[in-house]
C-alpha positions in Angstrom: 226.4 49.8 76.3 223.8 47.3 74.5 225.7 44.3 72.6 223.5 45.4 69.6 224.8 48.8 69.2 227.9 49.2 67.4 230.9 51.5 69.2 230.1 55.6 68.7 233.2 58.1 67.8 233.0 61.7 68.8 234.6 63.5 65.8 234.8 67.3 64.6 233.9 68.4 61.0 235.3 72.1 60.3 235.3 74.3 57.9 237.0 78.2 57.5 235.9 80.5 55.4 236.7 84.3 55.3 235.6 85.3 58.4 233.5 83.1 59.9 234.2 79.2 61.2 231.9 76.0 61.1 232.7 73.7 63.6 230.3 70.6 64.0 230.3 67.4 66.9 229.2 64.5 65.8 228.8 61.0 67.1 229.8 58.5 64.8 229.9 54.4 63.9 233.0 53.0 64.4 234.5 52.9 60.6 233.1 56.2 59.3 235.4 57.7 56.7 236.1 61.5 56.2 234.1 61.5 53.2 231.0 59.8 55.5 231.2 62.3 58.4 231.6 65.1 56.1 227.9 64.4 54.6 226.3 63.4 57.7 227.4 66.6 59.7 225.4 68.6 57.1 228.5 71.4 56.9 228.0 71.7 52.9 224.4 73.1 53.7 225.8 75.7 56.1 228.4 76.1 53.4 227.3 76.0 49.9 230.6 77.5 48.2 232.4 74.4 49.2 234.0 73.2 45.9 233.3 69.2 45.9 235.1 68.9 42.5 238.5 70.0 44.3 237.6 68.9 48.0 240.9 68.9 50.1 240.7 67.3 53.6 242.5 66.5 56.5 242.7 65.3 59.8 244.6 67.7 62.5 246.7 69.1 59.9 247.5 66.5 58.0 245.6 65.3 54.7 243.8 62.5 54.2 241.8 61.2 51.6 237.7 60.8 51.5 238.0 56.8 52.7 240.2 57.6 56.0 238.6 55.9 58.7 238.3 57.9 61.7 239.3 57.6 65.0 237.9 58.7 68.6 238.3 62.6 68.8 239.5 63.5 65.4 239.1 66.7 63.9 238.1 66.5 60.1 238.9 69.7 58.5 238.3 71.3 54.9 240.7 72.9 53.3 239.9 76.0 51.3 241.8 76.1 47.5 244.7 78.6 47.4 244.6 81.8 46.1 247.9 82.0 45.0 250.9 80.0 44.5 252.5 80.3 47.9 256.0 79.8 46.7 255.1 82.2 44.1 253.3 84.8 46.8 256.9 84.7 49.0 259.2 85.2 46.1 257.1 88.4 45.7 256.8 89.7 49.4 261.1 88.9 49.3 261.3 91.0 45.9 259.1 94.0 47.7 261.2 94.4 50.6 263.9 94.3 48.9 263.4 97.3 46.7 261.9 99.4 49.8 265.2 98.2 51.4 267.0 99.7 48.2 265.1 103.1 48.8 266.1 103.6 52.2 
């Protein structure tokens, strides 16, 4: 490695929408945030519809805010917003077998 050239990360950038998955490797600078490796892996181009008013992201699972600074093999992901409450959506799925359970 050249003494001028600062350490490189290999990270993931992904995105889900219905149907269809973006998954982008990149090589980073050491000390890129999510919110940096999100605009350099060019994913809002491939994906337009992503809301960056209400951008949710996380790393493996767990969320992390745009100034995270990565680490070597971490996965950035974007989090689509909810459709519904899921607390809200359960109650409902639990109220529906109930009553086919009441017609049996």
């Amino acid at each position: 490695m050249n003494s001028g050239t600062a350490p490189r990360l290999t990270i993931e950038v992904v995105y889900a929408a219905a149907g269809r998955q973006t998954l982008v490797e990149l090589e980073v600078a050491e000390g890129t945030t999510v919110a940096q490796a999100i605009a350099l892996s060019g994913i809002r181009a491939i994906h337009p519809e992503i809301d960056h008013s209400e951008l949710k992201t996380g790393i493996f699972g767990r969320l992390a805010s745009p100034d995270t600074v990565l680490r070597e093999r971490d996965r950035v992901e974007i989090y689509r917003p909810l459709r519904a409450d899921p607390k809200k959506a359960r109650r409902r799925r639990a109220g529906n077998r109930m009553r086919r359970a009441g017609n049996s």
